[in-house]
C-alpha positions in Angstrom: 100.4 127.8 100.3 103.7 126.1 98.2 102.5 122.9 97.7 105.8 120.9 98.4 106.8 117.6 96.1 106.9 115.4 98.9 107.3 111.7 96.7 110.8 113.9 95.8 111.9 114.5 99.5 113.8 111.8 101.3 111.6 110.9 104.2 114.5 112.1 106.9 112.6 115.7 106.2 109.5 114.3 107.6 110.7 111.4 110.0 112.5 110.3 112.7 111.6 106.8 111.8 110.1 106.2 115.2 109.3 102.8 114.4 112.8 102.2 113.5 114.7 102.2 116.5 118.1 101.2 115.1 120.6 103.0 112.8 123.5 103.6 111.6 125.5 105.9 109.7 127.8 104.7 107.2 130.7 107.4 105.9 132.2 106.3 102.9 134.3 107.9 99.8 134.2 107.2 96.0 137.0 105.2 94.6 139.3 107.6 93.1 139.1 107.5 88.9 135.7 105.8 88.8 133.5 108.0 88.6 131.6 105.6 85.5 131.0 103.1 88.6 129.9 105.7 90.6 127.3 107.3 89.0 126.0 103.6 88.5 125.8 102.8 92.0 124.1 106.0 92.6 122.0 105.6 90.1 120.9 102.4 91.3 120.7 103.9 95.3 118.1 106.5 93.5 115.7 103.3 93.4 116.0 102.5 97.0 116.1 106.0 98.7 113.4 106.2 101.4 111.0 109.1 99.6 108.5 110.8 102.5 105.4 109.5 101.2 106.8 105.9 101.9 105.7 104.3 104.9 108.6 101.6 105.4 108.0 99.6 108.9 111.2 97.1 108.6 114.1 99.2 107.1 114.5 102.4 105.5 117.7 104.4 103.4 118.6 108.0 102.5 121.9 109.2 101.2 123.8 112.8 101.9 126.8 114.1 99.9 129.5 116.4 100.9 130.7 119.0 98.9 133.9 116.6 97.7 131.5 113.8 97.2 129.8 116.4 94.6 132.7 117.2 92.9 133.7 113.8 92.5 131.2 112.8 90.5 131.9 115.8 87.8 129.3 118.2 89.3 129.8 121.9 87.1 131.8 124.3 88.6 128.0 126.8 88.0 126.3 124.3 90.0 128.3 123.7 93.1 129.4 127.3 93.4 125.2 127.8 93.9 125.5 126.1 96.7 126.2 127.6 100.1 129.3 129.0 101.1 129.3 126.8 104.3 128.4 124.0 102.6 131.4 124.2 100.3 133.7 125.2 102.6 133.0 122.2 105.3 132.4 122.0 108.8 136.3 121.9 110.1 138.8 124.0 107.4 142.1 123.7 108.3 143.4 126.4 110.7 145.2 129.8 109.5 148.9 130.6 110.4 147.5 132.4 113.5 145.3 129.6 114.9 141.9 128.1 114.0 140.0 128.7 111.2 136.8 131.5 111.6 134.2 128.6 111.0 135.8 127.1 114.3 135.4 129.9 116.4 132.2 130.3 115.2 130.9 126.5 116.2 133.1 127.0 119.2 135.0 124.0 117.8 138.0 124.9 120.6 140.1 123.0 123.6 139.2 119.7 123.8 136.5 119.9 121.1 139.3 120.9 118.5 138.9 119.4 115.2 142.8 118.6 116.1 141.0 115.8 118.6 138.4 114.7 115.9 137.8 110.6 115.0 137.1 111.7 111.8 135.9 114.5 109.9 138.9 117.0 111.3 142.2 117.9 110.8 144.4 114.9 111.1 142.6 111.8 109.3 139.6 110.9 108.1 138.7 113.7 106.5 137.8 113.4 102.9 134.5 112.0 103.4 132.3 112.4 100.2 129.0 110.8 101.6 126.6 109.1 104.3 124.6 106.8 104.2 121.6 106.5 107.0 120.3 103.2 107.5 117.1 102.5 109.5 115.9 99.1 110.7 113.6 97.6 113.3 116.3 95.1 115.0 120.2 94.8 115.4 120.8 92.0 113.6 118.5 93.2 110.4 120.9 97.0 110.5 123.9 94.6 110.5 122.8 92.8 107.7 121.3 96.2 106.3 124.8 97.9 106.3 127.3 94.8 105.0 124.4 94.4 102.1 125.2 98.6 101.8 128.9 98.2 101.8 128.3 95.3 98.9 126.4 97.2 96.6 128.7 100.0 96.7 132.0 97.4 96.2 134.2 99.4 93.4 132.4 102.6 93.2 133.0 103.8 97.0 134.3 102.2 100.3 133.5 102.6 103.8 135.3 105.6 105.4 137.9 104.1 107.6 139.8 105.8 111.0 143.7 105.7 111.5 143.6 102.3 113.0 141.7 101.0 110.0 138.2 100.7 111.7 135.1 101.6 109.9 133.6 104.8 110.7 130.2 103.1 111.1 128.2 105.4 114.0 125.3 103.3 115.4 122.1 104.9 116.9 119.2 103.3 119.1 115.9 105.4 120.2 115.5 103.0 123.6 111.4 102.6 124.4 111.5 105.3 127.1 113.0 108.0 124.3 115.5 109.3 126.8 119.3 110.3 125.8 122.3 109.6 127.8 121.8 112.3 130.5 118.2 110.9 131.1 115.8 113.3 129.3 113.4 112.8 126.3 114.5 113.8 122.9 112.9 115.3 120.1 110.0 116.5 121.6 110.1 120.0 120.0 110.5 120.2 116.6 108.9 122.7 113.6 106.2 121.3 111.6 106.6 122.4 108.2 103.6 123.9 106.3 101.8 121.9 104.7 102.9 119.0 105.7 101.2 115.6 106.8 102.0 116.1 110.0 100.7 120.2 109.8 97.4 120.0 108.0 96.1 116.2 108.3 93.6 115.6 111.2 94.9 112.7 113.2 93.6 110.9 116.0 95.4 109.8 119.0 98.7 107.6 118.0 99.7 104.3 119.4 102.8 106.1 120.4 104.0 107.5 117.8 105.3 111.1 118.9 104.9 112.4 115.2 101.9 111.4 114.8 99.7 112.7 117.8 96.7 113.9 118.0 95.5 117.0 115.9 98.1 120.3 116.2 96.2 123.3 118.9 95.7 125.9 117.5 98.7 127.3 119.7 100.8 124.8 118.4 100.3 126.1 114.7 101.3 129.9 115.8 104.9 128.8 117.3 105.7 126.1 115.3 104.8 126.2 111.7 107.4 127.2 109.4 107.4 127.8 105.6 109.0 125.3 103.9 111.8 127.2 102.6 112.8 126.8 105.8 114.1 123.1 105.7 113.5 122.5 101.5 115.2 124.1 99.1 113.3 125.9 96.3 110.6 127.5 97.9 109.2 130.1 99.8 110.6 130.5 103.6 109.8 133.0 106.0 111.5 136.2 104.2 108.8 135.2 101.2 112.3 134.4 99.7 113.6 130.8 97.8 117.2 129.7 98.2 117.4 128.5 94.6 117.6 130.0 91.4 119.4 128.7 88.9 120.2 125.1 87.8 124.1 125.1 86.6 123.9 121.8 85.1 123.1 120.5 81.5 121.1 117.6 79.8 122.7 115.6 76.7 121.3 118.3 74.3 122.7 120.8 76.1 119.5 122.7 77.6 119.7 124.1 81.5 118.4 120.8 83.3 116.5 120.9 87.3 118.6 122.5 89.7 119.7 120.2 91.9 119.7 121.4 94.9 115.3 121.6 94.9 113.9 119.2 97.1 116.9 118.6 99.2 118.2 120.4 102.0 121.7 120.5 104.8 122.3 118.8 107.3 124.6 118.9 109.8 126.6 115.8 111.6 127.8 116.2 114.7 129.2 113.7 116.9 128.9 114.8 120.3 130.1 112.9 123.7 128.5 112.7 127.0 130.4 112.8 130.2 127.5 111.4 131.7 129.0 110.9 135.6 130.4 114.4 135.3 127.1 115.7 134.6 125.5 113.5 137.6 128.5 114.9 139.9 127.5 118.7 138.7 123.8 118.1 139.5 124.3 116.6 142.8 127.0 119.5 143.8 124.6 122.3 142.9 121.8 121.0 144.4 123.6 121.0 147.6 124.3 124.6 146.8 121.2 126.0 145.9 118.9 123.9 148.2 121.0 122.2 150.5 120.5 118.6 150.0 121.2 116.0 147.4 118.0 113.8 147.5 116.1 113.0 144.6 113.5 115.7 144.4 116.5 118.4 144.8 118.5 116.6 141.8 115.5 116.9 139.6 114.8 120.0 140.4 118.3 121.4 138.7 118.6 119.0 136.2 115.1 120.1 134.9 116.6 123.9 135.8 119.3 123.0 133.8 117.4 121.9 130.4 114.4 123.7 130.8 112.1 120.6 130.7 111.8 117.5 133.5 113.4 114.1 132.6 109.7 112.9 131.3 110.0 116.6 128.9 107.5 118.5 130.5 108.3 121.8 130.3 108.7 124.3 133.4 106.9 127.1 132.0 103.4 127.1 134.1 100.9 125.2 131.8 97.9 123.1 132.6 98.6 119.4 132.8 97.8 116.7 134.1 99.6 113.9 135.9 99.5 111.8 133.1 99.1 114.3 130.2 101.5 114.3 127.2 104.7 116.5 127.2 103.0 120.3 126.2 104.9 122.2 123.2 102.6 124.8 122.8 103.7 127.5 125.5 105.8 130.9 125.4 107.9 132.9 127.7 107.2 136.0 127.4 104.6 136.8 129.3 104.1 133.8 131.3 108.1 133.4 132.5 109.6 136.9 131.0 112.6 137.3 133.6 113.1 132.9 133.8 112.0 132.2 137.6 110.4 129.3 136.1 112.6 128.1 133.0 116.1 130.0 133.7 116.9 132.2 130.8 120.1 130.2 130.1 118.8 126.8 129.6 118.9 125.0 127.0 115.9 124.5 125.3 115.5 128.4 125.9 118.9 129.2 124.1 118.3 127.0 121.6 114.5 128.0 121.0 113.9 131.7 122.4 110.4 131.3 120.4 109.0 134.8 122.1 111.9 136.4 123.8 114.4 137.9 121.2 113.4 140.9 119.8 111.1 143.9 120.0 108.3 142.8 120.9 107.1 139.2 121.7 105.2 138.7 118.4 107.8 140.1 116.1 110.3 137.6 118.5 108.1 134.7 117.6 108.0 135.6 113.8 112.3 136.0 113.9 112.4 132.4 115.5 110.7 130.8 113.0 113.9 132.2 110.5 115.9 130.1 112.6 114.3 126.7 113.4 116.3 123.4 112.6 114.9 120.0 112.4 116.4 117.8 114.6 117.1 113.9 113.5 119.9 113.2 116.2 120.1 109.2 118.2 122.3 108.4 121.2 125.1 105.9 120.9 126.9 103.9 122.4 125.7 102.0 125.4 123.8 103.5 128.6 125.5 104.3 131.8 123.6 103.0 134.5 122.0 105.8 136.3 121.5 104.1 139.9 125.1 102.7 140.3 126.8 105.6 138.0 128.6 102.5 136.4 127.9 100.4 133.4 130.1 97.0 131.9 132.3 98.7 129.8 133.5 101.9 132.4 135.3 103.3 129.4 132.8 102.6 126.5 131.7 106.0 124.5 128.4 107.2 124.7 126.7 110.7 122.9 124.6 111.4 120.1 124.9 111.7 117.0 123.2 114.9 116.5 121.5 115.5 112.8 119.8 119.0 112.2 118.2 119.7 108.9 118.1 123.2 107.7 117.8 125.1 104.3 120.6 128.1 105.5 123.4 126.7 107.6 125.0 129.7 108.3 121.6 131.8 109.4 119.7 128.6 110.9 122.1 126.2 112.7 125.7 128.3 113.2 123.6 130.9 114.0 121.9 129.1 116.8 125.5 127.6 118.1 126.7 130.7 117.8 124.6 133.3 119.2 122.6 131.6 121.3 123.9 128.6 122.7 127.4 129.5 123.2 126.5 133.5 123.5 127.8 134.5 127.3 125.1 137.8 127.1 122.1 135.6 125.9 118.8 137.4 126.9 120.4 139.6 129.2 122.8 137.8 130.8 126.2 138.5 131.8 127.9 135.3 132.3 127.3 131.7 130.6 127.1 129.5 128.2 124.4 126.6 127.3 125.0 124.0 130.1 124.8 121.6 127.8 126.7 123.0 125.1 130.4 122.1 124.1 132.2 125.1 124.4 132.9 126.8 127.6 135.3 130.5 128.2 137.1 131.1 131.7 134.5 132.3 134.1 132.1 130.5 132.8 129.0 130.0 134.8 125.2 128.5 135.0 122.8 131.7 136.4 119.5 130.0 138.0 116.8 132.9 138.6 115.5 132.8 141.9 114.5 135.5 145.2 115.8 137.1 146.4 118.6 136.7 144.6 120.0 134.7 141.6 122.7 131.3 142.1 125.6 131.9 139.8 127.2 128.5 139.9 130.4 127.7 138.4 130.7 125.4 135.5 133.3 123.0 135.2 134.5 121.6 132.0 131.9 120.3 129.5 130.0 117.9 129.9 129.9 117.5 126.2 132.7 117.0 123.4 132.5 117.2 119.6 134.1 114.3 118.5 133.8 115.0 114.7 131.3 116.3 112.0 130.7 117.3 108.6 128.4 119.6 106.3 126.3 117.2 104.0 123.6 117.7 101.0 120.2 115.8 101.6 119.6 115.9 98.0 115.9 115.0 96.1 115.5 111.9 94.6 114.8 112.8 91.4 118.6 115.2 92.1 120.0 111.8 92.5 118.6 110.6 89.3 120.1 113.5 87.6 123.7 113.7 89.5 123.9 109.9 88.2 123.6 110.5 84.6 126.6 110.2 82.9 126.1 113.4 80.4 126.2 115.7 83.8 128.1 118.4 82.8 
């Protein structure tokens, strides 16, 4: 087993920061002809980057780069063309003469979730963002102060991202006690544990709460959801016995090949999705009135849980044993407990976007194929909650999503993949018709197909109930990578 430099990952690898149930995400670019002040200021942000070993409980910092932001600060032409295509290439290119680009069809980045329509991060404004910063605190008032201390320190080197009106693209997040997103389910319940990790090998004992830190990993738990950590870090071994990092591209003052850059860090993904929350209530109440003929409570929570794959408390509908008051279960399988989905529907979501046994020859060559294509998930709602009783809240028109974060060594085989082929794939496991029911993209006749005797509901999906309102491809880079990319003799 790789034993991973864990003092040189930032702590987002590891941690949700649980305990730190307010953020914010601060996009900024570096002034233009400063690239002196810049590698100062990031040399100084090297300091106070939030390692994973640390064990912050009032505030915590970690910093991503975009492939401009890289270039910026005089990056060698060897060591950003290591990086990944996708990477370098961005999240939204600008369409072709015959319509959008491939990376867009491939996200399913089309209609209403056009780049064309982002708030930032597309095609029209906002676009050259060179960097993040993720701020964690315990309070409101201490992120506040958190971020306007943030945008201080970084005063002549960089400056807040701003949108066309001249607001500051400043995305807050808030995990709320209960752990429930907009549409009213728990979040962040499955994720990979990477191998050798804290969380993988150290015996625990029951948390005060703390979902990363529960009790000690089954034995079942181990099989489906430890990964290699080439997986999610780059420079070592993932699950093809393979690293995504070779050589360095970048020079020290005498002129020998220095670190690579790129070991210890990893991608990740920024996606700012919207909920259409009271859509979403209006579909569930008009397809339980299909399928079971009523609209009470039980028959709404029935296909809402249909619809996810889980019940709103994230229990999931695969047959395990549980009891009333037992802890969401991870540690099942669908292929021989719910192979044909009369349980969990084989469209849902968490089945698309996980298919742990299902896809393949064979469930145990299926499990091994999944673990190739795992992300870690980091994502926070925003914006405030809709009041699910009166399907009203004080500010009717306020925006509410998440702000989805996935971490993952191979963008183009981990996360598009999974957007791709899975979640917005109309033939997924067999199907004819459909795309995630949660998912942003749609196609004409598109359709949600609950298994049931003697014979399935096809029922027809409107619109979305989700819409990308922008994004970006960003470098979660090491510490000591930071160190290094703020030298001034970086060639």
């Amino acid at each position: 087993m790789e034993k991973v430099e864990w003092e040189d990952v930032q702590r987002l690898v590891l941690s949700g920061y649980p305990k730190l149930p307010f953020s914010a995400y601060l996009f900024w670019h570096f002034e233009p002809d400063k690239v002196d002040a810049a590698k100062r200021w990031m040399g100084s942000l090297a300091e106070r980057l939030t390692c994973a070993v640390a064990r912050g409980d009032r505030q915590a910092i970690n910093l991503a780069l975009t492939a401009s932001g890289l270039k910026h600060i005089t990056v060698s032409d060897s060591a950003l063309n290591s990086f990944s295509p996708e990477f370098l290439e961005g999240m939204a290119p600008k369409p072709t003469a015959v319509g959008p680009s491939r990376r867009s069809n491939i996200l399913g980045d089309l209609g209403d979730s056009s780049p064309e329509f982002w708030e930032w991060g597309g095609w029209n404004g906002s676009r050259d963002i060179d960097g993040m910063l993720l701020l964690y605190a315990s309070d409101r008032s201490s992120l506040m102060a958190f971020v306007d201390a943030e945008i201080k320190a970084m005063a002549g080197a960089a400056k807040p991202a701003s949108r066309q009106n001249g607001e500051r693209i400043v995305l807050e997040g808030r995990v709320y006690e209960d752990r429930k997103e907009h549409f009213g389910f728990k979040d962040g319940i499955s994720q990979p544990m990477i191998e050798g990790s804290p969380r993988a090998s150290k015996k625990r004992k029951k948390s005060s709460g703390d979902p990363e830190e529960n009790k000690e990993l089954t034995a079942d738990e181990k099989r489906i959801h430890l990964v290699k950590p080439g997986e999610f870090i780059l420079g070592y071994r993932n699950e093809r016995r393979i690293r995504i990092s070779s050589i360095s591209g970048t020079k020290d003052s005498k002129g020998a090949e220095a670190r690579d850059i790129r070991r210890n860090g990893t991608y990740l993904v920024f996606r700012q999705l919207e909920q259409d929350v009271r859509a979403f209530n209006d579909f569930v109440v008009s397809t339980a009135e299909r399928v079971y003929g009523r609209a009470d409570e039980p028959a709404r929570e029935e296909i809402a849980a249909r619809l996810v794959g889980r019940t709103r408390e994230g229990h999931p509908l695969v047959p395990v044993d549980r009891g009333p008051d037992a802890s969401p279960r991870n540690d099942f399988l669908y292929h021989f407990d719910d192979r044909f989905g009369m349980a969990c529907p084989i469209g849902a979501h968490i089945r698309r976007a996980n298919p742990r046994d299902t896809i393949g020859p064979d469930a145990d060559t299926a499990l091994r194929l999944s673990k190739m294509h795992r992300i870690i998930r980091r994502g926070r709602p925003y914006g405030e909650r809709l009041d699910a009783e009166r399907n009203s809240s004080a500010g009717k028109q306020a925006s509410r999503g998440i702000s989805f974060i996935a971490l993952n060594a191979d963008i183009a085989g981990q996360f598009e993949m999974i957007q791709h082929s899975w979640l917005n794939n109309t033939h997924f496991g067999g199907l004819h018709a459909g795309t995630d029911p949660f998912g942003h993209f749609s196609c004409a006749g598109d359709v949600v197909t609950i298994q049931d005797r003697p014979t399935n509901h096809y029922v027809d999906r409107p619109r979305p109930f989700v819409r990308v309102r922008g994004g970006a491809y960003f470098f979660l880079p090491g510490i000591e990578a930071v160190r290094a990319l703020a030298r001034p003799e970086l060639v």
